[in-house]
C-alpha positions, 0 to 999 in steps of 0.5 A, a space after each residue: 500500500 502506497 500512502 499518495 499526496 497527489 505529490 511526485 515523491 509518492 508517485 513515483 514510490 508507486 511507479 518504483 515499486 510498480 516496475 520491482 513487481 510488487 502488487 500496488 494500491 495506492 491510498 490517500 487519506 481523508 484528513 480534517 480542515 478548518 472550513 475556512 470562512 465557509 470556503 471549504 478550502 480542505 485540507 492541502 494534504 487531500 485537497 480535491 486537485 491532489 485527490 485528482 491527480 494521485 487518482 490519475 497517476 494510479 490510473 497510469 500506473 494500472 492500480 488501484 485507487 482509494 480514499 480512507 477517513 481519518 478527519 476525526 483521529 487527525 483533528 483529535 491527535 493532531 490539530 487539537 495538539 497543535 493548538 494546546 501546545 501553543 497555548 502552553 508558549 511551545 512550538 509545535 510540529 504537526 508533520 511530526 505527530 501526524 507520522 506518530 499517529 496517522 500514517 505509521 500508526 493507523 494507516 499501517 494498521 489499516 495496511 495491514 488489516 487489508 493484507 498489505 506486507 507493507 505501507 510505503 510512502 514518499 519519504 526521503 530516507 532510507 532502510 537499512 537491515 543489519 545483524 537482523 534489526 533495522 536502522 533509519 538513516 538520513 536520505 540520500 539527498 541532503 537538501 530534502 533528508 525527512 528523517 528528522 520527521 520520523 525517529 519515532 519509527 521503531 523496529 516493528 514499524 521499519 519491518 513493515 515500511 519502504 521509502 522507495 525514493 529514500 536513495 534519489 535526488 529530488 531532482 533524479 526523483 523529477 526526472 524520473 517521473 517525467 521519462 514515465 509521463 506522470 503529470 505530477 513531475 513538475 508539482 511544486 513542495 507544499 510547505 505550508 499547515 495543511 489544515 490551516 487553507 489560508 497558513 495564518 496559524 495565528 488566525 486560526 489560533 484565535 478562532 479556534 481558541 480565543 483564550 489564546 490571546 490573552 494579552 501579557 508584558 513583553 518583559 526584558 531579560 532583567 523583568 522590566 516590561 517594555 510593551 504588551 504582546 496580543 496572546 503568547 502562542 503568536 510569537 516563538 523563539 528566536 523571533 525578531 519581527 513584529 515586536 513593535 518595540 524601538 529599542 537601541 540594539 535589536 531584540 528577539 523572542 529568547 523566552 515564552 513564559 505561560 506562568 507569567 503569560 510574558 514573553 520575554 525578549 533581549 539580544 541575540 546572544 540571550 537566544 544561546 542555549 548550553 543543553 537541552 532535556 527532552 521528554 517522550 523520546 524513543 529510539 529506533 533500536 528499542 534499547 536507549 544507550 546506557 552511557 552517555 554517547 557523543 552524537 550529533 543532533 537536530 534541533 529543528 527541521 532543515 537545520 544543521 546537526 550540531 555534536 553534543 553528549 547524550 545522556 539518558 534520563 529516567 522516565 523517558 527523558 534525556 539530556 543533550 549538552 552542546 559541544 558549542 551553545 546553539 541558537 533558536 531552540 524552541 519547547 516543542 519542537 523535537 531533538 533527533 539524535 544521529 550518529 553519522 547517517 543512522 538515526 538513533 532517536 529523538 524526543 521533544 524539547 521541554 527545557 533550556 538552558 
């Protein structure tokens, strides 16, 4: 089972795995949007011209085609996520729990139960089998590497998953599909929240939780309050823009503090961070190291790794010290650790310091 976007990359996974022999249906799932306005503008992911086009490109490849429901599990494990982690002064990342909890959960489960061996998607990474047990490593094209959104995959799931363009450029994977006439070769990446139709999460925030601007102090570092701020889920760390605030030297988001409802700003040196402690981690190989490790780790998707030590913390937890302080880390998003080109897991950032 082929999970389709309407996107190149899942079609040619299909076309790939069409041409190895592999029996093929191609599935996309229904997920929830906000209707917008009334618009009904839908959920980017699954919008009527992506239904079309990944219909079409099956239609080519001579398989079977279907849409399956998910509006509700996504908006009650992903979209209602979202915005609680925003009103807790976190920035969240939905693509990371939509793979938790829609496409390597239900939807592999939904594979299964109707007799696939396997669910494969478009994904940039790759799998790897050795000494019998499974690793997740870094796709071979840099620029477009997706395994930071998915150190959650563990032994069982890698057994059962493919990311059959996890070896090609973005550019070989265009190419590719144009030799064999598929009309989504030159389809432009997505980048925006696929449930929000017009991308201005702050909006959708406050229509869908008005509690969520709740006015506060933007305060210095030292406590003293420099101006008012609209509601702390509309600003994150390292922000720079939209302050509103003269000041002589210039000032960026270094804090988010909900017991204080403030959000607290001072100079880009404030925004340097020594370590790290994340909660809900988890590790491909099933067992977390038992000494503390020297690896390399993401703080954010599409950023450079920076080395650090790894160590372990009781109740799934664990800490990262950096060789050298790095900037921008936000509550919320996830640290993956890698050593080399291996995924060895990751977790979500709940502390600074």
């Amino acid at each position: 089972m082929v999970a389709m976007s309407g996107g190149v990359d899942s079609s040619m996974a299909a076309a790939l795995l069409v041409e190895q022999g592999y029996d093929v249906i191609g599935i996309m799932m229904r997920l929830w949007a906000e209707d917008y306005a009334g618009e009904g503008a839908g959920n980017l992911c699954c919008s009527p011209e992506a239904v079309d086009d990944a219909r079409r490109v099956s239609q080519r490849l001579g398989i079977p085609f279907y849409l399956t429901n998910f509006e509700r599990e996504f908006e009650a494990r992903v979209v209602q996520q979202f915005c609680a982690e925003y009103a807790r002064g976190r920035t969240p990342n939905p693509c990371i729990a939509c793979n938790r909890y829609i496409k390597f959960d239900l939807l592999l489960r939904r594979a299964q139960s109707l007799g696939a061996h396997y669910l494969a998607t478009g994904h940039y990474a790759r799998i790897r089998q050795v000494d019998g047990r499974y690793q997740l490593l870094r796709g071979a094209d840099p620029q477009k590497d997706q395994s930071y959104m998915l150190y959650m995959l563990g032994q069982e799931q890698l057994g059962r998953v493919l990311f059959p363009v996890g070896e090609y450029t973005k550019a070989q994977v265009r190419e590719m599909a144009a030799r064999r006439g598929l009309i989504t070769a030159s389809k432009s990446d997505s980048q925006e929240v696929c449930f929000i139709p017009d991308n201005d999460y702050r909006r959708f925030l406050r229509h869908r939780d008005p509690d969520v601007a709740r006015p506060g102090p933007i305060v210095d570092i030292d406590g003293k309050v420099l101006g008012q701020h609209g509601g702390l889920a509309f600003y994150t760390i390292g922000q720079r823009q939209g302050l509103g605030i003269p000041y002589h030297y210039p000032l960026y988001v270094v804090d988010l503090d909900p017991v204080r409802n403030a959000v607290v700003v001072g100079p880009a040196k404030g925004l340097e961070r020594r370590e790290l402690v994340a909660e809900d981690t988890s590790f491909v190989s099933g067992h977390a190291p038992a000494d503390p490790m020297e690896v390399t780790v993401q703080v954010r998707y599409r950023v450079e790794d920076a080395p650090a030590t790894l160590i372990v913390l009781p109740n799934n937890q664990a800490r990262v010290i950096f060789k050298q302080p790095q900037r921008g880390i936000a509550p919320g998003q996830a640290v993956v650790f890698y050593e080399g080109e291996v995924v060895l897991g990751g977790g979500t950032i709940c502390q600074t310091r």
